[in-house]
C-alpha positions in Angstrom: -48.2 40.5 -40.3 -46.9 41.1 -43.7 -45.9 38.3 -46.5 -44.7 34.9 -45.9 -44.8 35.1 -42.2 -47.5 34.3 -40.2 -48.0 34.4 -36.7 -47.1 31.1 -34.8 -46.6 30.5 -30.8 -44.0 29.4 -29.5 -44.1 25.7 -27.5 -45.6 25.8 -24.1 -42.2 25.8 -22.5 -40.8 28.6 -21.9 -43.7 30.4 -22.9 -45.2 31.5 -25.7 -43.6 34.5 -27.9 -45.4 36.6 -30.8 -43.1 38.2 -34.0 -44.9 40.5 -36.1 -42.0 40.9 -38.7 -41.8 42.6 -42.2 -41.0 40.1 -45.1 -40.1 43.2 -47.7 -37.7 44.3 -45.2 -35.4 40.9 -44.4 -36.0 40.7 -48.7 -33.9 43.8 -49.1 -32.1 42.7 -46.1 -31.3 39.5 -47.5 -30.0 41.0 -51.0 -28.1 43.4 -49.9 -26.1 40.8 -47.7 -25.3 38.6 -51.1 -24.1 42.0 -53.1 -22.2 42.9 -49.9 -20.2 39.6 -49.5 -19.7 38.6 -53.3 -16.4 40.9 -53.7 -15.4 39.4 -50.3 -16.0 35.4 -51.6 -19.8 34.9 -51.6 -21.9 34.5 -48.7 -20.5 30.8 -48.3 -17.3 32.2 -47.3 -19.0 34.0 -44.4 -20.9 31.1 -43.2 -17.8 28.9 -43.2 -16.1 31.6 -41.2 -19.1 31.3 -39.0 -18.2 27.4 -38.7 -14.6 27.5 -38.1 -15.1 30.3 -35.5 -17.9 28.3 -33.7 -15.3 25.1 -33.9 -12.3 27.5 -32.3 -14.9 28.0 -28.9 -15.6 24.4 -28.9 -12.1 23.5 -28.9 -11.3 25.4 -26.2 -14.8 25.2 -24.3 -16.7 22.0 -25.4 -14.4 19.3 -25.4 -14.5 18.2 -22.3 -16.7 18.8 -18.6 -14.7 20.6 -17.4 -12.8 22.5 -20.1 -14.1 25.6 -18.9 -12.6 25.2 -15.3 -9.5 24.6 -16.8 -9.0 27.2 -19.3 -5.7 28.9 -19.6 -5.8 32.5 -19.7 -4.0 32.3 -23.0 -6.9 30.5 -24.4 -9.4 32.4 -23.8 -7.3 35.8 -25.1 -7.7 33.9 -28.5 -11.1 33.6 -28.1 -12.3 37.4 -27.1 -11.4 39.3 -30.5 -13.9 37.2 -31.9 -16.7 38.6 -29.6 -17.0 42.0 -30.7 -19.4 43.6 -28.1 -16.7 42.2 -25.4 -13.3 42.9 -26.4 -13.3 46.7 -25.9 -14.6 45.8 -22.1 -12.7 42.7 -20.8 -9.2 43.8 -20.6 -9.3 44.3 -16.8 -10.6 40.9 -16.7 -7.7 39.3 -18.4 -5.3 39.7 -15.4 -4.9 37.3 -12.6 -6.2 37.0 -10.2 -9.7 39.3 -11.9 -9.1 35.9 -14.7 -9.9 33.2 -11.6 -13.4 34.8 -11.0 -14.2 35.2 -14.8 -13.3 31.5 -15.6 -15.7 30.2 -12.5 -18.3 31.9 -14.0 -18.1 31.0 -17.4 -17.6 27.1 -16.2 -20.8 27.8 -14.4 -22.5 29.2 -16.9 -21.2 26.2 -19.5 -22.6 23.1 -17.5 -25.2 21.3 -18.5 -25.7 22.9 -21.8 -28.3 20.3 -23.0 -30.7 22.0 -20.2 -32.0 25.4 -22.9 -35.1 25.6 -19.9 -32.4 27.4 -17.5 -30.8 29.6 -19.8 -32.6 32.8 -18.6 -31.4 31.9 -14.9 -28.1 31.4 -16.2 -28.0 34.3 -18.1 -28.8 36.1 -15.4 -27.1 34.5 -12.6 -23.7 35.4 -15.3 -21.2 37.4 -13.7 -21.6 36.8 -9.9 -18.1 37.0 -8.9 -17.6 39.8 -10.8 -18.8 42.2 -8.2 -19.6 46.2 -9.8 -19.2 44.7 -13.2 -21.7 42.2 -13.1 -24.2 44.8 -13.9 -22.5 46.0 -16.7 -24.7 45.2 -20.0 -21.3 43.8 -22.0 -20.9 40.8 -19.0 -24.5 39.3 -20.3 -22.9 39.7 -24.1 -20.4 37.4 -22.7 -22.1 35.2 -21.7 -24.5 35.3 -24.3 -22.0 35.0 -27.4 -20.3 32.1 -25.2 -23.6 30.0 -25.1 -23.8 30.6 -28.8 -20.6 29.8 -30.1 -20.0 26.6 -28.3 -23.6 25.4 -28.8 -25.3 27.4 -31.8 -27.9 24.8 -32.4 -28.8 24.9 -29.3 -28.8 29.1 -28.5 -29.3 31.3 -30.8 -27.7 34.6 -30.9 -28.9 36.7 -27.8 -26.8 39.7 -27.6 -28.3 43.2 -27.5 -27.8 44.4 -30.7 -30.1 41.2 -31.6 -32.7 42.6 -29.1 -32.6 44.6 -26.3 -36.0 45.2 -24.3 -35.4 47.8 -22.0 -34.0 50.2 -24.3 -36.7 48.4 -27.4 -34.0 48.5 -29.9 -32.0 46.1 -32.2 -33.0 43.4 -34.8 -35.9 42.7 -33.7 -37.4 46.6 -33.8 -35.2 46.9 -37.3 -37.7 44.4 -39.2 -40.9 44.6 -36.8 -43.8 45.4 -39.3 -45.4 48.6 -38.6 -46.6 52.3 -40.1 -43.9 53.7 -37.6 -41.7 51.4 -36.0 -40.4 54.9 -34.1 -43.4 55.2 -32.4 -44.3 51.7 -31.1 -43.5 49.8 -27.7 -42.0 45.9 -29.2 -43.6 44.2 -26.0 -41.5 41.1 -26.2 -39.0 40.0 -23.2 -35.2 39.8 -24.2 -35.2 36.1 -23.0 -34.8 32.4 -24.8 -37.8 32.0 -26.2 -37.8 35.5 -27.7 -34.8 34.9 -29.7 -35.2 31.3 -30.4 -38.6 31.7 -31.9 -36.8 34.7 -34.1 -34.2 32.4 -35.2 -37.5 30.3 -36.3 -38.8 32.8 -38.3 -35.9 33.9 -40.1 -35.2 29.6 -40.7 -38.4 29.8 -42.7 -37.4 33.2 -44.9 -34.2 32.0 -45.8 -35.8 28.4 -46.3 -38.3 29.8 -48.9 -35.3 31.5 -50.3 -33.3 28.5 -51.5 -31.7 28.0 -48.3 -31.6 24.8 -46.9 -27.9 24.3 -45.1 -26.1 25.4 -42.1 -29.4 27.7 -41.7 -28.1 28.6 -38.3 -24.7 30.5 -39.6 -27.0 31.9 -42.2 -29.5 33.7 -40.2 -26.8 35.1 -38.3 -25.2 37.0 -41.2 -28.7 38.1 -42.2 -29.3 39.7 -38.1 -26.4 41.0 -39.0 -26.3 42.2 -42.2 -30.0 44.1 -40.5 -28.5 45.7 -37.9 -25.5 46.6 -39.4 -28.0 48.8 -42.0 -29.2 50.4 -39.2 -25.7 51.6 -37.7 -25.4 52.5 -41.6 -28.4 54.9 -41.6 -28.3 55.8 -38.0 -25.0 55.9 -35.9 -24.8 57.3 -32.6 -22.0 58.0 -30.0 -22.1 54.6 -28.8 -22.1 52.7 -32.0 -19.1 55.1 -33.4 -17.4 54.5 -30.3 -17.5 50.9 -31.3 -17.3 50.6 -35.0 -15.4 53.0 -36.6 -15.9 53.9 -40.3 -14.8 52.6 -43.1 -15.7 52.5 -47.3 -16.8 48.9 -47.4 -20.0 47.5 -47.3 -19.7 44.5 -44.9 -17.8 46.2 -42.5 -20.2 46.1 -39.5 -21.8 43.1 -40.7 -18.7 41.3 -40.2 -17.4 43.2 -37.1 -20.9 42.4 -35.5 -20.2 38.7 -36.0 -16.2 39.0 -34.7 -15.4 38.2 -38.2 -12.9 41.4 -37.9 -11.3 40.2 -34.5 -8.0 39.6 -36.1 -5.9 41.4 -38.9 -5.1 38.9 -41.7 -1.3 38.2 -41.5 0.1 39.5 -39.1 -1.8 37.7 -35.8 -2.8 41.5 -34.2 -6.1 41.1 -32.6 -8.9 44.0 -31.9 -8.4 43.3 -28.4 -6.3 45.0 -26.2 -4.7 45.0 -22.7 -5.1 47.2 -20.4 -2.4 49.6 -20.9 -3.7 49.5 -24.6 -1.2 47.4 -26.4 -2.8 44.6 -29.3 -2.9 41.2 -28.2 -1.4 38.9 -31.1 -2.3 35.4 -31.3 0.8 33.1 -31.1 -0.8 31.3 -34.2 -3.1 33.4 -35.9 -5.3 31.1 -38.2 -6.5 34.0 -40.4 -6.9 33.0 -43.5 -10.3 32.2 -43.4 -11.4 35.2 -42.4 -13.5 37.7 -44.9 -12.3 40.9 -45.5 
């Protein structure tokens, strides 16, 4: 392992998870995010978009038992340009009566959130009533950025651009320490513990970096802020397909977060029906948003 981090187990339950990350590379990482976000309103003004979007899920998702039974179709529309490996693949899914089956599973997926030891099985489970689309790879980014945003202490991020196993790409392989991260096999599962025990290690960077508040927003924008480098230097038909190009440097750092789900002013959203048309938020609250 190289610098500050050293190599720790993760508690017996659910198992225990090895990192083997680069310290040089989150550094750069790290300082390219605060020259990034300074013409945009510091890094503060990222995290506190981080907060308020977190507070817009649990609004609509948290408040109550059964909140996620009940959700109007409306609601949720508000909620998807702010999950941006979802909102280019939902649009079928946001017309009744496809919306009945979606809701039951997210409520089912929502319940008993203070019980982290199930969240593989509900992970996987995510998408049952969805029939050929449940083994579509955006369903379990659903679920996954739904877990997070109503309960980010408890889940971490764990969509696939964070880490993906079976293809061994994303964060994770981005900072692994290693002669030739091309050329090696990342033998860690894409589950719970994997990405929790990340969000540990990247705690304790930014903690030995002068960071002591709201560490969970911040080690967001800094998987971001990673992965959005490698999009940078790499690209691909997939990731172009997804994020267009433009001249600024926190473009994908903030599209990977949702951050660019909505166009300040006017209410237009980056999600779209499907017969292609925006949707518009009846009351956009934009002005938070960097950008």
């Amino acid at each position: 392992m190289s610098g500050w981090l050293s190599r720790r187990a993760a508690p017996a339950e659910p198992g225990p998870v090895r990192l083997d990350l680069s310290g040089p590379r989150l550094a750069r990482s790290l300082a390219r995010l605060a020259a990034g976000a300074e013409a945009q309103g510091g890094i503060e003004r990222y995290v506190d978009a981080l907060k308020l979007k977190s507070a817009l899920f649990r609004d609509a998702l948290g408040a109550q038992a059964d909140a996620a039974a009940t959700l109007e179709l409306e609601t949720f529309k508000g909620l998807c340009p702010f999950m941006a490996t979802v909102r280019r693949r939902i649009a079928r899914w946001l017309e009744q009566p496809a919306y009945d089956a979606l809701r039951a599973d997210v409520a089912q997926l929502l319940c008993a959130l203070d019980d982290t030891a199930a969240t593989d099985r509900r992970l996987a489970d995510f998408g049952a009533r969805l029939g050929d689309d449940a083994q579509q790879r955006w369903v379990r980014d659903l679920g996954a950025e739904l877990l997070h945003n109503v309960a980010p202490e408890r889940y971490p991020l764990m969509t696939r651009w964070v880490w993906d196993a079976a293809t061994n790409t994303g964060v994770i392989r981005e900072i692994w320490f290693a002669q030739d991260v091309d050329q090696v096999h990342i033998d860690v599962p894409d589950a719970y513990a994997t990405y929790l025990m990340l969000r540990e290690e990247l705690s304790q960077f930014l903690t030995q970096n002068g960071f002591f508040r709201d560490i969970v927003h911040y080690v967001d924008l800094l998987c971001a802020q990673v992965y959005a480098e490698y999009i940078c230097e790499q690209g691909s038909s997939y990731l172009r397909t997804d994020f267009s190009a433009e001249e600024d440097p926190m473009q994908y750092t903030r599209r990977l977060l949702g951050l660019d789900g909505v166009k300040a002013g006017s209410g237009r959203t980056r999600l779209k029906t499907i017969d292609g048309e925006c949707f518009v938020l009846a009351a956009p609250a934009d002005s938070w948003l960097p950008g």
